[in-house]
C-alpha positions in Angstrom: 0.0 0.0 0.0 1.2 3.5 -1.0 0.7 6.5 1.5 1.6 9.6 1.0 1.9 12.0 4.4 1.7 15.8 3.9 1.3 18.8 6.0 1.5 22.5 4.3 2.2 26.1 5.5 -0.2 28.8 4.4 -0.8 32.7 4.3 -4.3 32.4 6.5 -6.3 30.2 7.7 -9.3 30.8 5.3 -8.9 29.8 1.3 -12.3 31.2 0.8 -10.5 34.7 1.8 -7.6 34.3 -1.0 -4.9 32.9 1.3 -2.2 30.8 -0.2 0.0 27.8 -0.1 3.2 28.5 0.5 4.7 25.7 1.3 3.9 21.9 0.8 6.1 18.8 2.0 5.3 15.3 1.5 7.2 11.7 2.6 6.1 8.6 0.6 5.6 5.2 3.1 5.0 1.8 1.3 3.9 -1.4 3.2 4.5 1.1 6.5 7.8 1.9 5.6 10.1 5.5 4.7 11.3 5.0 0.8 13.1 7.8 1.3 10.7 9.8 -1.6 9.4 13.1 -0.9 8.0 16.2 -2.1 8.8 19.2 -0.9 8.4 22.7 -2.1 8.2 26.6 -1.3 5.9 28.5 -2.5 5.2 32.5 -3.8 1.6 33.2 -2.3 1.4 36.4 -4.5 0.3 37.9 -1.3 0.7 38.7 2.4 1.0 36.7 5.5 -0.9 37.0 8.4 1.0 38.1 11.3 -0.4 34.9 13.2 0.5 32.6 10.2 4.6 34.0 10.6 4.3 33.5 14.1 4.0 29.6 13.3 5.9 29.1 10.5 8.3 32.0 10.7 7.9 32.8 6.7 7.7 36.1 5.0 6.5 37.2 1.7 10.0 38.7 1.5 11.1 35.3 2.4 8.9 33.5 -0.7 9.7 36.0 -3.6 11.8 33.7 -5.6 10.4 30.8 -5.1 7.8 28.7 -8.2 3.9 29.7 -8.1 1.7 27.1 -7.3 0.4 26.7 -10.8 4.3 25.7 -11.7 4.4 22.8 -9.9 0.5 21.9 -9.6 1.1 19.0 -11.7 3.9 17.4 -10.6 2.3 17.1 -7.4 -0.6 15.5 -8.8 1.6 12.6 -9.9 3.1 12.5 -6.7 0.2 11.7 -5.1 -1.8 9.9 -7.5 -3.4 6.6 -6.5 -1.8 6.7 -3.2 -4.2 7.4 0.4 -2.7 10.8 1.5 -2.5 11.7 4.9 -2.8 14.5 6.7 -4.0 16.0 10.4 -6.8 18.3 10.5 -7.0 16.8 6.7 -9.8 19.1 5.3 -7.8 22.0 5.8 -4.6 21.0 3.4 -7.0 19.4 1.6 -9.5 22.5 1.4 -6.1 24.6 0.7 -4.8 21.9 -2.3 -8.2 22.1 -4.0 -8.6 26.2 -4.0 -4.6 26.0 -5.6 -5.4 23.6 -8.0 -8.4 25.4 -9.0 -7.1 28.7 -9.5 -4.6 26.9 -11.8 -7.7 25.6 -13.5 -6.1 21.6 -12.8 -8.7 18.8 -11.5 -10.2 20.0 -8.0 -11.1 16.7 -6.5 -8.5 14.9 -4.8 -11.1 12.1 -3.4 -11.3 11.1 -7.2 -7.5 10.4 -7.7 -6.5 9.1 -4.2 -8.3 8.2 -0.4 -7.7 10.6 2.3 -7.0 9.3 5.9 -7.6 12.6 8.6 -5.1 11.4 11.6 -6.7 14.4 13.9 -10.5 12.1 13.5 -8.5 9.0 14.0 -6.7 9.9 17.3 -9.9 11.8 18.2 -11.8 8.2 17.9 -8.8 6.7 19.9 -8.6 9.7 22.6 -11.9 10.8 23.3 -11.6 13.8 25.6 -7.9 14.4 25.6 -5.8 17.2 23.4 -5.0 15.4 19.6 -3.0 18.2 18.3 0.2 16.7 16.6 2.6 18.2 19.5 -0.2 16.2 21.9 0.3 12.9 20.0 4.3 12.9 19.8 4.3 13.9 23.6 1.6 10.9 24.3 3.4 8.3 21.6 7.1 9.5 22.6 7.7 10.3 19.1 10.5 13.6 19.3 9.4 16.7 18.1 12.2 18.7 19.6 12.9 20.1 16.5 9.7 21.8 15.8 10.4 25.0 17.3 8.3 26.2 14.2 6.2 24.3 12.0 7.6 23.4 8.6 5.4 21.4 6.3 8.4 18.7 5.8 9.4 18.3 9.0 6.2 18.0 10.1 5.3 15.3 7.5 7.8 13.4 8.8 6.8 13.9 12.6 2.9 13.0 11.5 4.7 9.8 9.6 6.5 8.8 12.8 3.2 9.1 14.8 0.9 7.8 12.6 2.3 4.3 12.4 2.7 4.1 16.1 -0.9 5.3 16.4 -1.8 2.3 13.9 0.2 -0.6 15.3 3.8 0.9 15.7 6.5 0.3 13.8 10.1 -1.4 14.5 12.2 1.6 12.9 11.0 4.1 10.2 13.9 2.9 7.8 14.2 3.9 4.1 14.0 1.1 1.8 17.6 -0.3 0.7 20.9 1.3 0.5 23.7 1.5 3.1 21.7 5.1 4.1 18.9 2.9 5.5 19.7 3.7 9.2 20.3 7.3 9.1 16.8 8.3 9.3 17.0 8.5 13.0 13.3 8.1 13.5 11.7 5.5 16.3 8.4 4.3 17.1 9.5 1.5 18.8 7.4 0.1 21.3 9.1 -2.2 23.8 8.1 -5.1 25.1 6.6 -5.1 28.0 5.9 -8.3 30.8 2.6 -7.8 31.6 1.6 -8.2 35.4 -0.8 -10.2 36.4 -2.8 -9.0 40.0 -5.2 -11.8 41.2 -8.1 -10.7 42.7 -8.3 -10.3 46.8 -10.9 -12.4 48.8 -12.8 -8.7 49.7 -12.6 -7.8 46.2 -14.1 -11.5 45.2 -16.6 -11.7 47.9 -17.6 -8.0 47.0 -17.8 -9.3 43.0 -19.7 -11.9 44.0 -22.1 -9.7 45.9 -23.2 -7.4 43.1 -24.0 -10.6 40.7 -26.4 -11.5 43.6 -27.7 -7.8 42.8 -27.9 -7.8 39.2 -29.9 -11.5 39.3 -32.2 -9.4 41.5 -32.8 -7.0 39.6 -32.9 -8.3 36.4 -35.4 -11.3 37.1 -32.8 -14.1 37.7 -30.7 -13.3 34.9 -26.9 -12.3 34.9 -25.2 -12.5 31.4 -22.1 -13.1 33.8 -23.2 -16.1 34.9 -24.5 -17.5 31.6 -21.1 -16.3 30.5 -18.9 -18.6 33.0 -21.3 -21.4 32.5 -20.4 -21.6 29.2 -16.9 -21.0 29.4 -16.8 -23.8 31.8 -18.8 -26.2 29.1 -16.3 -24.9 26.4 -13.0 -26.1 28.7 -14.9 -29.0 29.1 -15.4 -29.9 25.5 -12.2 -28.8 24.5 -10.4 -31.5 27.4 -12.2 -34.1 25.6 
């Protein structure tokens, strides 16, 4: 399976107000692995930066001037991505900023039709109910290190998302590129160690106590405890199994 992760940078936070790309980066992973192909670019917005947008990603218009317009490179990230699941967090807004770029540049404005798009925030949201998913959140809670990110770059952070994404999904061994003797130079974990679990019997209180609220829940449901009919038939089932 081919996934491409991507983050970008932007003027604004609002397409529908004119702001800008202005800068994309993208890391390709194949069966779960770093082949070591990405994407990255910066970007000439043709306009101004919010104040608040520097103060995250620490770029100036001055900063942007010589750098390719969108519409320049529009389709060679389309074959980048093609046929691959791209993903991002907080995915509608890089995706709500790729399809306002791409159709300015008057280039196909549905990504959904040329690949799947996985939204990490909605994920770890479903796996964290309650608790802060922001990308700084989730490399703090999956001990992936972010101590680079002292501002957000759209590579860098592709690469962080990457690193966090598979160890939200499963973990991963190393993030390795494919072949070469460069394979281990990544320096990117998500190693998850084994651990011996321990196993803590229950006490007689806390048995005679477990036992006591059965009693209640027979009671109040007419003589029925799905408990009960549970360990009766896991008793039967060790029983047919032994013979």
């Amino acid at each position: 399976m081919r996934q491409i992760v991507l983050d970008t940078e932007t003027t604004g936070l609002e397409p529908s107000l004119g702001h800008r790309i202005i800068e994309i980066g993208c890391v390709e992973l194949v069966s779960r692995r770093l082949t070591g192909s990405t994407f990255h670019r910066y970007l000439n917005p043709e306009r101004d930066i919010d104040d608040g947008a520097i103060a995250v990603h620490g770029l100036s218009r001055a900063d942007l001037a010589g750098q390719p317009k969108f519409a320049e490179i529009a389709d060679e990230l389309l074959a980048f991505i093609e046929n691959a699941e791209l993903v991002a967090h907080n995915a509608s807004f890089d995706v709500g900023f790729l399809e306002a770029e791409l159709s300015r540049c008057g280039r196909p404005t549905r990504l959904a039709e040329r690949c799947h798009v996985l939204d990490t925030l909605a994920l770890a949201r479903e796996m964290h109910p309650g608790q802060r998913n922001s990308l700084d959140a989730l490399c703090k809670r999956y001990n992936v290190d972010n101590s680079r990110r002292e501002l957000h770059g759209a590579l860098l952070d592709a690469r962080i998302l990457a690193e966090v994404y598979l160890a939200m999904t499963g973990g991963q061994a190393t993030l390795e590129l494919s072949g070469g003797p460069s394979s281990h130079s990544a320096g990117m974990h998500a190693a998850r160690p084994a651990v011996a679990l321990r196993v803590v019997p229950a006490s007689p209180e806390e048995l005679r106590a477990h036992e006591e609220m059965l009693a209640l829940i027979a009671r109040s449901s007419g003589g029925r405890c799905l408990w009960r009919e549970w360990e009766t038939q896991v008793r039967q089932d060790g029983k047919d199994v032994a013979h």
